[in-house]
C-alpha positions in Angstrom: -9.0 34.7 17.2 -6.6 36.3 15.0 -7.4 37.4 11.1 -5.1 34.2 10.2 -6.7 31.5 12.1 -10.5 33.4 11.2 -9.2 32.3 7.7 -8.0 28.9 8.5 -11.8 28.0 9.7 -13.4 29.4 6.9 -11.4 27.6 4.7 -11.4 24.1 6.4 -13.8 21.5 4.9 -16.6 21.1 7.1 -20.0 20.7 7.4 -23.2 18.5 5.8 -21.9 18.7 2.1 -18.0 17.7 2.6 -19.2 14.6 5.2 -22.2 13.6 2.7 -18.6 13.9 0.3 -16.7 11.6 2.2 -19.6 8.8 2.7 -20.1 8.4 -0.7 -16.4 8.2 -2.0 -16.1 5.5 0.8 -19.1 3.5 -0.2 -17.7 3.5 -3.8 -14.6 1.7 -2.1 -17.2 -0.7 -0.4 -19.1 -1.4 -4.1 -15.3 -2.1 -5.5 -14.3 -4.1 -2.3 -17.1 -6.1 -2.4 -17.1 -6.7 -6.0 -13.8 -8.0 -5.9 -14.8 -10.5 -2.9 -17.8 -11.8 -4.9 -15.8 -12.2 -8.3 -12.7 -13.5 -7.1 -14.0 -15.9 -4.5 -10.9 -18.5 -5.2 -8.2 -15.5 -5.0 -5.0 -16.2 -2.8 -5.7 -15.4 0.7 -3.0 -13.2 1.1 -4.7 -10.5 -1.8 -7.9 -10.7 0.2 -6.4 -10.3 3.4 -4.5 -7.1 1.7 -8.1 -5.9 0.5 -9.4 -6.0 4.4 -6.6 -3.9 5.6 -7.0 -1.4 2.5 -11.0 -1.2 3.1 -10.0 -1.2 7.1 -7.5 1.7 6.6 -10.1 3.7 4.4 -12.6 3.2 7.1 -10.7 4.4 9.8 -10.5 7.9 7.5 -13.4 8.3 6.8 -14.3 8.4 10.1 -11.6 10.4 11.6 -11.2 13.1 9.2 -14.1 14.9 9.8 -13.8 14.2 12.8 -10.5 16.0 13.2 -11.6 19.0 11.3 -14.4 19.5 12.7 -12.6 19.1 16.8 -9.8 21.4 15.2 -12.2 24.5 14.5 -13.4 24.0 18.2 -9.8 24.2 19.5 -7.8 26.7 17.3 -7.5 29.0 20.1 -6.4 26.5 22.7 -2.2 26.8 23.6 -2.1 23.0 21.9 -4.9 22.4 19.4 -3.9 19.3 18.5 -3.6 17.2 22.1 -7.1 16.1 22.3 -6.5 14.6 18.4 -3.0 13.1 18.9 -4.0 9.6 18.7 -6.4 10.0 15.9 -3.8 11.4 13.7 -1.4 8.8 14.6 -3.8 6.4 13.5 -4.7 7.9 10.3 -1.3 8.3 9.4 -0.5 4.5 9.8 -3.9 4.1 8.0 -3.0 6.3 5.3 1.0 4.9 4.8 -1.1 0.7 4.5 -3.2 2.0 1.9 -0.3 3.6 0.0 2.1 0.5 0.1 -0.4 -2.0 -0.3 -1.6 -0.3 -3.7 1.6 0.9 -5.3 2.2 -2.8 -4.9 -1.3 -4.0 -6.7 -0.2 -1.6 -9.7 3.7 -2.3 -9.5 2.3 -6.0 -9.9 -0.2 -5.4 -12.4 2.7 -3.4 -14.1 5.1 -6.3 -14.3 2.4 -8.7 -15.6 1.0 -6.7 -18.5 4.4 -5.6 -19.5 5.3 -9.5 -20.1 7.2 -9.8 -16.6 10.0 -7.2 -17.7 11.9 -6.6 -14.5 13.8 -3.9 -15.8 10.8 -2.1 -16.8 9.5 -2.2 -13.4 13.2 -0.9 -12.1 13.5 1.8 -14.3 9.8 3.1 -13.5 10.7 2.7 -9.7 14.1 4.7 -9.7 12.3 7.4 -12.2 9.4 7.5 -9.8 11.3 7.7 -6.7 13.9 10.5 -8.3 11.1 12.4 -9.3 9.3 12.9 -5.8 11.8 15.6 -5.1 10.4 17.5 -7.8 6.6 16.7 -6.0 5.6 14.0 -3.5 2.8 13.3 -6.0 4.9 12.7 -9.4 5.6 8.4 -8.2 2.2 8.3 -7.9 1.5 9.7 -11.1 4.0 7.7 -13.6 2.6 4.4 -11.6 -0.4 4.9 -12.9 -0.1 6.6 -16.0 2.2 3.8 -16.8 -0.5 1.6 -16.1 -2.9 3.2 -18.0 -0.7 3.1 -21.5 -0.3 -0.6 -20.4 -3.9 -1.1 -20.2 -4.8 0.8 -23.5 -2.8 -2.1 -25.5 -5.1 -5.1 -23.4 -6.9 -6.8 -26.5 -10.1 -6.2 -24.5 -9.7 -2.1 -24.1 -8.9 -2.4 -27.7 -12.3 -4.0 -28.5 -13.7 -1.5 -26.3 -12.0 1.6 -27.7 -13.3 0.2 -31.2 -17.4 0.4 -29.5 -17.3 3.7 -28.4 -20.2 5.3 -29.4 -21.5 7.3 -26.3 -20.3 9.8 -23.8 -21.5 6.3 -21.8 -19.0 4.0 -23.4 -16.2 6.7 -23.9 -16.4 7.3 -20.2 -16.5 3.1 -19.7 -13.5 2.6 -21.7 -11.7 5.6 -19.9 -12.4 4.0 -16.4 -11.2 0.8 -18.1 -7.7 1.8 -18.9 -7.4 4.4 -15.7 -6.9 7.6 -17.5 -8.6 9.2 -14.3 -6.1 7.9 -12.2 -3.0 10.6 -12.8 -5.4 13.1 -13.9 -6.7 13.5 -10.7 -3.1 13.5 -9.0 -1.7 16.1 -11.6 -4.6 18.5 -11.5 -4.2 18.1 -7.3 -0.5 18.9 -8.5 -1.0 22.3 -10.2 -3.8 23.1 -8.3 -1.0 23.3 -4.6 1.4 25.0 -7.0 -1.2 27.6 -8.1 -3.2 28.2 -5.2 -2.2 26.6 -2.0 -3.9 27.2 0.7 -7.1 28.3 -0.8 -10.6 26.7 0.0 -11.1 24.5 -2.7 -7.5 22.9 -2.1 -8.4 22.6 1.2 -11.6 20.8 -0.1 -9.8 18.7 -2.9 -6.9 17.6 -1.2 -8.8 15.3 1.5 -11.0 13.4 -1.0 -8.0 13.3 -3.5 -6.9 10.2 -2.7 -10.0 8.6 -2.3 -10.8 9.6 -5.9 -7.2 8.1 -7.0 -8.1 4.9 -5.0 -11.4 4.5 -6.7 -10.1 5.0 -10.0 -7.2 2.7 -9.9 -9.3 0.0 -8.3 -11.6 0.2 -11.1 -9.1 -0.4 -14.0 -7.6 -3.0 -11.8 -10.6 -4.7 -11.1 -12.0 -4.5 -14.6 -8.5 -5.6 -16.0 -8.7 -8.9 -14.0 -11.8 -9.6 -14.7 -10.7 -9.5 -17.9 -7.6 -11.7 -17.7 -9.8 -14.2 -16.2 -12.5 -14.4 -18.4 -10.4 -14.4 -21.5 -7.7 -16.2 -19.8 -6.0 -19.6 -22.0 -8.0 -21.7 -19.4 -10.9 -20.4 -20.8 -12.0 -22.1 -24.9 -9.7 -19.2 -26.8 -12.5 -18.6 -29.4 -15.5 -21.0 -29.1 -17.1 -23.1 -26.9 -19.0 -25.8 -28.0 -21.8 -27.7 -26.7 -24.3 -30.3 -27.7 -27.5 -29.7 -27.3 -30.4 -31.7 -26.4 -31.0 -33.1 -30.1 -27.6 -34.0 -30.6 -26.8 -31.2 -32.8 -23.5 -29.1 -31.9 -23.7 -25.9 -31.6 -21.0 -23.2 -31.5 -20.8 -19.9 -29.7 -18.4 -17.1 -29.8 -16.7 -15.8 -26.9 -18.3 -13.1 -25.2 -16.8 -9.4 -25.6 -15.9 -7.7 -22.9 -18.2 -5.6 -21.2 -18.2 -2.1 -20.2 -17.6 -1.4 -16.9 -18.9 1.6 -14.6 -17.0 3.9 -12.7 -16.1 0.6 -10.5 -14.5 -2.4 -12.0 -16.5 -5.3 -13.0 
């Protein structure tokens, strides 16, 4: 084997650590997944269905990507390494390009909503995005959800929360909240292929990238519907009250929001 592909499987993720990686990214999207299912039990049928496929596509990568690396180091020196992984590729490509549409949709719509259903807000953010993924393939991905994190900073209930920070706990809670993680993670994968590409911990970071994206945008999605719903004008805007068993009435306040984890509540 030649000095450049010796190099190649050094730097590939493999092993233990990296798989152990994977697992727990994906049972993150599980938690969220499944917390959205048990919360949202009289959603449309269509989001849940689009739910399934995103949890099916992130399956099918979790299982084939290190699968693929790890069949790749075994077949380097082979004329075509890539013949006995055709298929698998294929698949996670198609897998890959699902999750992608289905959740620059979820924050394209989440977009439109909290920015009072301004259309041209939306269409200027698209054609910017779009113009700008000559610049990097990664820049769309990261004015989506930065927008959507200024958007979600000036929710009432991130305001309440922003106002109870008084803990690396809470400051970290409100910061999942709004999504801040979101384009961080896509801008630091950004400089990181512009300032060393190629080298083992872009190799490492690029993979799970985009399972850490995922995660952190279904969070602030998650947590921001929750709290649309609970504080939604269905709900009593600032009291509920109730008569108890000795006739008395007795008035509550609405709840505050709560402070979420790294997944949405």
């Amino acid at each position: 084997m030649d000095p450049v592909r010796d190099n190649l499987v050094r730097d590939i993720p493999k092993g233990v650590s990296y798989k152990i990686l994977q697992v727990c990214l994906f049972g993150l999207t599980c938690y969220q997944v499944l917390s959205y299912y048990l919360r949202n039990r009289g959603a449309r049928r269509s989001t849940k269905i689009l739910f399934t496929i995103l949890w099916t596509g992130e399956a099918i990568n979790v299982v084939a990507m290190p699968m693929n690396y790890d069949r790749l180091v075994r077949t380097l020196d082979h004329p075509d390494p890539y013949s006995g992984m055709l298929w698998s590729l294929i698949l996670m490509f198609v897998a890959g390009t699902f999750i992608d549409f289905i959740l620059k949709g979820f924050i394209c719509r989440r977009i439109w909503t909290l920015s009072k259903m301004s259309w041209l807000y939306l269409l200027v953010l698209i054609v910017v995005g779009t113009g700008s993924a000559v610049i990097n393939p990664q820049m769309p991905d990261v004015l989506l959800s930065g927008t959507l994190s200024f958007l979600l900073t000036r929710q009432h209930e991130n305001n309440v929360r922003l106002r109870r920070i008084n803990s690396v706990r809470s400051a970290f809670a409100y910061a999942t909240s709004v999504g801040v993680f979101s384009p961080l993670f896509l801008l630091f994968s950004a400089v990181l292929n512009m300032a060393a590409p190629g080298t083992q911990i872009a190799l490492l970071y690029n993979p799970v990238v985009q399972r850490l994206y995922l995660n952190a945008v279904l969070a602030a999605l998650l947590t921001s519907w929750d709290d649309e719903r609970l504080h939604s004008p269905e709900q009593i805007d600032a009291t509920i009250l109730y008569v108890e068993p000795g006739g008395s009435l007795t008035r509550t306040h609405r709840p505050e929001p709560s402070q979420p984890s790294l997944r949405a509540r």
